[in-house]
Backbone as numpy.savetxt, mean C-alpha at the origin, in Angstrom:
# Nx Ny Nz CAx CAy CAz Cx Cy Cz
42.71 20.14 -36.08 43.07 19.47 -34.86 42.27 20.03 -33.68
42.11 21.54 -33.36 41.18 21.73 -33.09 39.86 21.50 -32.69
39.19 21.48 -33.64 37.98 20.73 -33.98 37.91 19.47 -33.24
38.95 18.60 -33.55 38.77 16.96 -32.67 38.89 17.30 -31.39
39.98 17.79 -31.09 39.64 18.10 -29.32 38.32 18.58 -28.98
37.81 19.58 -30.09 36.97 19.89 -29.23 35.83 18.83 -29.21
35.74 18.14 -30.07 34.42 17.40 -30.44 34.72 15.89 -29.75
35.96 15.80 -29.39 36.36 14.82 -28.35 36.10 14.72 -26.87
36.24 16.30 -26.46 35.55 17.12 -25.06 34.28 16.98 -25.03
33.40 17.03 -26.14 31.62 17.40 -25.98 31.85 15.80 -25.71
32.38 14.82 -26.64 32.00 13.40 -26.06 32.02 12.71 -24.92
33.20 13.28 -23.88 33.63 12.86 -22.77 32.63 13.38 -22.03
32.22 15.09 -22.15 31.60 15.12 -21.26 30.32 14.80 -21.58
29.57 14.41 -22.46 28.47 14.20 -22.41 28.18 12.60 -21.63
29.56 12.01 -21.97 29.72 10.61 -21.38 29.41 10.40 -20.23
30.26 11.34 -19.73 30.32 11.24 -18.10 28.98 12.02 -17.28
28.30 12.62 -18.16 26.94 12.93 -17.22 26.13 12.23 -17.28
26.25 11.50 -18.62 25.47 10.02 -18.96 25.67 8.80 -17.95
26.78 8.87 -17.49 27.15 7.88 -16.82 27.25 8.40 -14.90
27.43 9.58 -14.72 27.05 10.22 -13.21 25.60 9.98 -12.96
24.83 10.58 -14.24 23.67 10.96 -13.81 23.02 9.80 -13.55
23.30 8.70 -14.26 22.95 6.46 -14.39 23.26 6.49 -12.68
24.35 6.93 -12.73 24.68 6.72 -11.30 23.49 7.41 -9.84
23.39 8.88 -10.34 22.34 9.50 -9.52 21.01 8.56 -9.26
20.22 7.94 -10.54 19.51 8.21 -10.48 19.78 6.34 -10.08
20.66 5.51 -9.98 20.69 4.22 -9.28 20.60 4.48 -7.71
21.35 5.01 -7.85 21.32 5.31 -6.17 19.69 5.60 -5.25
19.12 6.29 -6.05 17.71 6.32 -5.87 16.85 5.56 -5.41
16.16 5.06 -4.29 15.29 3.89 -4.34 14.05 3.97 -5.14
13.89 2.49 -5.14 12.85 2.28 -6.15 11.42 2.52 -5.68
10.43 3.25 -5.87 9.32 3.24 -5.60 7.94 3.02 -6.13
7.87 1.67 -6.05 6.49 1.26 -6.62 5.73 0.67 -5.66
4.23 0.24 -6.07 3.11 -0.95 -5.13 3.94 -2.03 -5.02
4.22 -2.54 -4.19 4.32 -3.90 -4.35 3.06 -5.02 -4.44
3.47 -6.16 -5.34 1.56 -6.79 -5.15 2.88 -7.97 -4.61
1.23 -8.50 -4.01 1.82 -10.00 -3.18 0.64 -10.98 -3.31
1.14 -12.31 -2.94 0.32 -13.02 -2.49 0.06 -13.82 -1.48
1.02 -13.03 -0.69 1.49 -13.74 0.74 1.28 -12.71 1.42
-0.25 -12.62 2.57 -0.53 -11.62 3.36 -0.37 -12.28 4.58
0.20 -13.55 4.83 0.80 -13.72 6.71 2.28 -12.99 6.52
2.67 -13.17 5.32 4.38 -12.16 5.53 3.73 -10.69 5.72
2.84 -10.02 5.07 2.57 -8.39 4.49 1.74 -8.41 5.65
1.48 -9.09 6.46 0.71 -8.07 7.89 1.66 -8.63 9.20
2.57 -9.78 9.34 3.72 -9.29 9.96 4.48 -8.21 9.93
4.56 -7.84 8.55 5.28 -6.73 8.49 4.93 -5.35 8.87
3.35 -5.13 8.52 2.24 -4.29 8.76 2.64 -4.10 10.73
2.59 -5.27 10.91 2.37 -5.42 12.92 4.05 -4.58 13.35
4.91 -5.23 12.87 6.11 -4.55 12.97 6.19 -3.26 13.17
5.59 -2.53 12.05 5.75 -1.28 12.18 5.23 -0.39 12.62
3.34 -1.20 13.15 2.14 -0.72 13.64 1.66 0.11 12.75
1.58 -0.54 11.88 0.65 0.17 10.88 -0.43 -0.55 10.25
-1.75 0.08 10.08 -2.52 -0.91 9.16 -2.04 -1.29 7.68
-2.92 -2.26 7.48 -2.36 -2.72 5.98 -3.36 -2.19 4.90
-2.61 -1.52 3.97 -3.51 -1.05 2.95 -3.53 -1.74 1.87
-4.73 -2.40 1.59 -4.50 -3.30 -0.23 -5.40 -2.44 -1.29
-4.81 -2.90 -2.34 -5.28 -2.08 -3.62 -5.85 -3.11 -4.31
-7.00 -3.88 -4.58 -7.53 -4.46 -5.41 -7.73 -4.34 -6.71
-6.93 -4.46 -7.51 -6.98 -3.84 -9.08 -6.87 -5.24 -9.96
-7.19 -4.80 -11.11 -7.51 -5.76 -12.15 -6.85 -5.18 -13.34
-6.34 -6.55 -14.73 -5.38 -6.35 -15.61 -6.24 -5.03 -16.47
-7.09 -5.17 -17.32 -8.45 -4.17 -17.89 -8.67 -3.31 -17.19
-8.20 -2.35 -16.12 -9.01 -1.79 -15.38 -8.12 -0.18 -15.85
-9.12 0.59 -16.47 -8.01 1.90 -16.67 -7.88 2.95 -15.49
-9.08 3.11 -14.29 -9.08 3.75 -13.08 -8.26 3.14 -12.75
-7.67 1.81 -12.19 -7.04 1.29 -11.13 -5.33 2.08 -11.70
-5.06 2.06 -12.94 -4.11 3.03 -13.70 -4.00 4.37 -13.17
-4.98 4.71 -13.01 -5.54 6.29 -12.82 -4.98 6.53 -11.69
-5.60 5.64 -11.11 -5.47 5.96 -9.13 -3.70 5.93 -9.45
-3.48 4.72 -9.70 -1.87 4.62 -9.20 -1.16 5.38 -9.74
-1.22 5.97 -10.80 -0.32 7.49 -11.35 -0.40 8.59 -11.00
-2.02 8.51 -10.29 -2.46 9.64 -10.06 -2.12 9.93 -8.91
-2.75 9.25 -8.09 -2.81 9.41 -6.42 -1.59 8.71 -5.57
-1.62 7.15 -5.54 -0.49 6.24 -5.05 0.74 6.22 -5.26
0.91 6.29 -6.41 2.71 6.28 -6.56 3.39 8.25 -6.53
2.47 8.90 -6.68 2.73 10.38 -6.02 3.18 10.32 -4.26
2.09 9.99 -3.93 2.23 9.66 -2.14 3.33 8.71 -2.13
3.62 7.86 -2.73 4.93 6.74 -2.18 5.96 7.79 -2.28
6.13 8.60 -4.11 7.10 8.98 -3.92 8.00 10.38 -2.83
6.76 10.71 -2.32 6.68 12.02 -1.25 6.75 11.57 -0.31
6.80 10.32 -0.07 6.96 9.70 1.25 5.70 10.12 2.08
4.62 10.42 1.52 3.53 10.94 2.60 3.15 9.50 2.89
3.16 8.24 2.52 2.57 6.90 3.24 3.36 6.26 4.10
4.34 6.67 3.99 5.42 6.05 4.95 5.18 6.33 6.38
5.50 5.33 7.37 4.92 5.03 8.59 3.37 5.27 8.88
2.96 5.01 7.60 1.03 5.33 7.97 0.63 4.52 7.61
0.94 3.31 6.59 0.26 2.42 5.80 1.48 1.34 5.44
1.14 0.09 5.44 2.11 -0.97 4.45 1.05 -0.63 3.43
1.04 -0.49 2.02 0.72 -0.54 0.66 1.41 -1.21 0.09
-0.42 -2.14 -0.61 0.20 -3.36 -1.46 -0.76 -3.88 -2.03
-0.42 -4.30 -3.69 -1.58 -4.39 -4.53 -2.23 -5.62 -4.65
-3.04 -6.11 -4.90 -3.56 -7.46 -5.33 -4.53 -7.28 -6.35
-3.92 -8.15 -7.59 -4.75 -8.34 -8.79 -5.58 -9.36 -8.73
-7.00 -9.32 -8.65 -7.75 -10.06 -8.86 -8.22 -11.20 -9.57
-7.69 -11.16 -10.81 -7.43 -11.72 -11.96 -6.64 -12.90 -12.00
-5.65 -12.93 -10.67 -4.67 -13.84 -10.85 -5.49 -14.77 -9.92
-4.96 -16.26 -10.58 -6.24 -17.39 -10.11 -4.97 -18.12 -9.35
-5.44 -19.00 -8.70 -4.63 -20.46 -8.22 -4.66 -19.55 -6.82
-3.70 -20.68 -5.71 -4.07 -19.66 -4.29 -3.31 -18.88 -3.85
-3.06 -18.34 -2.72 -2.25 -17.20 -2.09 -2.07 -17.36 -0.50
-1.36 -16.88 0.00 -1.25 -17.24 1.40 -2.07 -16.66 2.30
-2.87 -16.66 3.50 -3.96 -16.20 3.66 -3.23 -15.78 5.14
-3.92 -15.06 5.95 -3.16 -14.50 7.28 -2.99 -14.87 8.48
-3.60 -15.86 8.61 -3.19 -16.99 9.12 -2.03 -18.00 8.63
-1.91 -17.85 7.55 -0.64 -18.79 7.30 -1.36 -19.96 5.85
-2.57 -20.11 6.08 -2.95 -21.18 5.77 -3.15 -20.35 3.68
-2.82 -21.97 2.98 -3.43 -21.77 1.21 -4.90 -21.70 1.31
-5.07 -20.53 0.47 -6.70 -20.18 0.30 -6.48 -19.90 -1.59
-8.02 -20.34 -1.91 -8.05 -19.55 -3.19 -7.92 -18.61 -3.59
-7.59 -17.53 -4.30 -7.90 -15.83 -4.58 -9.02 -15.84 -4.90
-10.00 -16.32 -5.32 -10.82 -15.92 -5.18 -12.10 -15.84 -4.05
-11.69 -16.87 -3.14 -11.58 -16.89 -1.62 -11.07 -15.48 -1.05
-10.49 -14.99 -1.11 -9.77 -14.16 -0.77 -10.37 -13.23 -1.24
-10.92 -12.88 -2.29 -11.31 -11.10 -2.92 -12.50 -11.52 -2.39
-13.42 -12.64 -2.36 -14.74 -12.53 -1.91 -14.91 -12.16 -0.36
-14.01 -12.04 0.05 -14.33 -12.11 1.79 -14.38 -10.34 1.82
-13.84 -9.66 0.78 -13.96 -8.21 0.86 -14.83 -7.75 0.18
-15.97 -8.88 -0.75 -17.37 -8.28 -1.21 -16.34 -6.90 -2.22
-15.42 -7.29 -3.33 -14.70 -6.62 -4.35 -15.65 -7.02 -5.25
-16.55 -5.97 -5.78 -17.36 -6.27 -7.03 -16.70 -5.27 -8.26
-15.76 -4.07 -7.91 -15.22 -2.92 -8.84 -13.71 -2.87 -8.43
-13.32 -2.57 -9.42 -11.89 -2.24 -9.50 -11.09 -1.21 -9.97
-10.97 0.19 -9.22 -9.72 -0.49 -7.86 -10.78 -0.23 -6.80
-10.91 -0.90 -6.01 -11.35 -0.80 -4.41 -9.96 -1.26 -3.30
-9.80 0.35 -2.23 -8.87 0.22 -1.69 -9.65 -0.52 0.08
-8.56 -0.99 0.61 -9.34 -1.88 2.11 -8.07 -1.61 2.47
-8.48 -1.21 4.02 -7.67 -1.25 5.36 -7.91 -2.15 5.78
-6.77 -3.02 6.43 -6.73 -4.05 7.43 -5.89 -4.07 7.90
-6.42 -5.01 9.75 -5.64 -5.42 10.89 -4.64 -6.31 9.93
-3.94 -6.46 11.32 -2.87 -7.69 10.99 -3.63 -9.54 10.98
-4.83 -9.41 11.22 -5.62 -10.38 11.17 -6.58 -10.25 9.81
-6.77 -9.70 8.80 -7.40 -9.45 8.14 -8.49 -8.72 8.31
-9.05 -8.64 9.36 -10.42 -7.75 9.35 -10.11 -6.19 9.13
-11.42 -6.18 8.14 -11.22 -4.70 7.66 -11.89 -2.96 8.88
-10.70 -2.54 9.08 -10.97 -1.41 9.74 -11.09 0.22 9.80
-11.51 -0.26 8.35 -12.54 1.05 7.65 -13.28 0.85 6.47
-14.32 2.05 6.27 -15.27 1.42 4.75 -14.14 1.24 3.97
-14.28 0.41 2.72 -13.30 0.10 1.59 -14.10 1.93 0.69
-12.75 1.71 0.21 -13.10 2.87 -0.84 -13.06 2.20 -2.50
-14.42 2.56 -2.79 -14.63 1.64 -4.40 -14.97 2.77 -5.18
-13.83 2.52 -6.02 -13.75 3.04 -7.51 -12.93 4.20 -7.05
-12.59 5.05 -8.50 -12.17 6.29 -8.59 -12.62 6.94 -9.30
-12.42 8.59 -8.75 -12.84 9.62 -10.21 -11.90 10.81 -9.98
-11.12 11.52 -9.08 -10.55 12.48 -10.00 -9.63 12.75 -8.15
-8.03 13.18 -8.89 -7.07 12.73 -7.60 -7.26 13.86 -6.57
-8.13 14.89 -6.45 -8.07 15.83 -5.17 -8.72 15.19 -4.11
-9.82 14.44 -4.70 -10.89 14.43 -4.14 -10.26 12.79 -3.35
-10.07 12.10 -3.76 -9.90 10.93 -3.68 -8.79 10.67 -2.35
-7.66 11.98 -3.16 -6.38 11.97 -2.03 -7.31 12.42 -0.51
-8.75 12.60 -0.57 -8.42 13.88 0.27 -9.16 12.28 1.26
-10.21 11.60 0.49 -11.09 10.36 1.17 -9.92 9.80 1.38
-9.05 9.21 0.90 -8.09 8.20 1.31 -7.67 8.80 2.45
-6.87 10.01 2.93 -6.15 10.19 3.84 -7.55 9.64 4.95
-8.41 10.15 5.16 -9.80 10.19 5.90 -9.81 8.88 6.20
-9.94 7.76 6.01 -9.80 6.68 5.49 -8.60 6.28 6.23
-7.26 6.52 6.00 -6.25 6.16 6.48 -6.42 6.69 8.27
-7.01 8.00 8.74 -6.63 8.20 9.69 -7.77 7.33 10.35
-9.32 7.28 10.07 -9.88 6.23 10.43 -9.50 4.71 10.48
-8.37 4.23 10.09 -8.03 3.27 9.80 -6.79 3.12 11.70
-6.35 3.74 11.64 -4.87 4.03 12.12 -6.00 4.07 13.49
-6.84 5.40 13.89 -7.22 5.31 15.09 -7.80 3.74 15.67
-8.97 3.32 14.66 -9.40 1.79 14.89 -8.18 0.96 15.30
-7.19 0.46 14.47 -5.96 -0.31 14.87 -5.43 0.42 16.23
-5.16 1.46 16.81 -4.76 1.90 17.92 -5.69 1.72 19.18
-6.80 1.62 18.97 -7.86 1.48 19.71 -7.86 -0.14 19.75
-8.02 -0.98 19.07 -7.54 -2.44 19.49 -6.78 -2.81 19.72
-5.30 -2.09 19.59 -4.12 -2.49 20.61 -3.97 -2.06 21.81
-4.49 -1.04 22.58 -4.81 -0.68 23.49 -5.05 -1.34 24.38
-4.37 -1.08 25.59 -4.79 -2.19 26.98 -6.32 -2.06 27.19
-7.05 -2.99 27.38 -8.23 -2.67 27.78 -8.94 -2.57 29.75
-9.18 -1.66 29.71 -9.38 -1.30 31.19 -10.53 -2.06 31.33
-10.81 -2.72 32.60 -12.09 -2.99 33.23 -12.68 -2.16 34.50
-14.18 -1.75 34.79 -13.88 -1.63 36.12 -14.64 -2.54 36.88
-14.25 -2.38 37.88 -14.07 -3.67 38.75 -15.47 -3.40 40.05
-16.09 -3.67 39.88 -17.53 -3.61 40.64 -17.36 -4.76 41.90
-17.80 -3.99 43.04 -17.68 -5.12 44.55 -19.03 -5.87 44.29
-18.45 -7.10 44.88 -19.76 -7.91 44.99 -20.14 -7.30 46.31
-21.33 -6.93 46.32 -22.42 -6.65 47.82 -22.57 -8.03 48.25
-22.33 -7.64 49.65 -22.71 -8.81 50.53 -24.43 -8.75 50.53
-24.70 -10.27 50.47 -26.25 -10.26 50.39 -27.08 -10.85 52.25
-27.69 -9.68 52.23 -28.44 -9.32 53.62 -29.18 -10.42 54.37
């Protein structure tokens, strides 16, 4: 009799950490890329928060674009080091038919990856809330110190450019000379 209690106890409690810990780890938010294909919603959102928009150009075959995101990207999401510095968000190349363009208007995807001259994959691009890109794109990967260290570089070049075009712009104001 013994015995069942006790082997009744290991069950409960193994139950219930099974079922706390389900609980811990729901409670958790979820942290992944999001991919889209609607960039007039993803740079409203970008403007909202004043942040540039970061896209990840990756492809289904691509084992770097893997690399990067285990390596480098979904580390930083989960450390929260991108938060308030970047909207991040992926776009697969691969996927055909159109997408919403930032203006509002249907464009092709492949309309769309060509305007960023994407010949490799992953190539990361900063952009305004208008699409123009406001830093070099970073193409390809090779190994996460180095990469984390260009991206941030990259990001803060990104962030000053966008701050520098929201910026009031001063004129100065020159007298017309009276002519003699």
């Amino acid at each position: 009799m013994k015995f069942v209690l006790k082997a009744i106890s290991s069950i409960v409690r193994i139950t219930l950490a099974f079922i706390l810990g389900g609980i811990v780890f729901a409670a958790e938010p979820l942290k992944v890329i999001n991919i889209t294909d609607d960039w007039f919603t993803e740079a409203n959102l970008a403007k909202k928060a004043g942040v540039p928009l970061m896209v990840v150009f990756s492809s289904d075959d691509c084992p770097y674009c893997a690399r990067l995101k285990n390596q480098v990207l979904l580390p930083l999401v989960r450390d929260g080091k991108l938060s308030n510095k970047v909207l991040l968000r992926e776009f697969n190349i691969d996927v055909g038919g159109k997408i919403t363009d930032f203006d509002g208007e249907r464009v092709r995807a492949r309309v769309f990856v060509s305007r960023y001259d994407i010949y490799a994959t992953p190539t990361v691009v900063l952009l305004d809330y208008e699409g123009e890109p406001l830093a070099s794109p970073i193409v390809g990967y090779n190994e996460p110190d180095a990469y984390t260290e260009q991206l941030n570089e990259t990001i803060d070049s990104a962030t000053m450019t966008l701050a520098a075009l929201r910026s009031p712009q001063f004129t100065t104001v020159v007298p017309i000379q009276a002519i003699p």
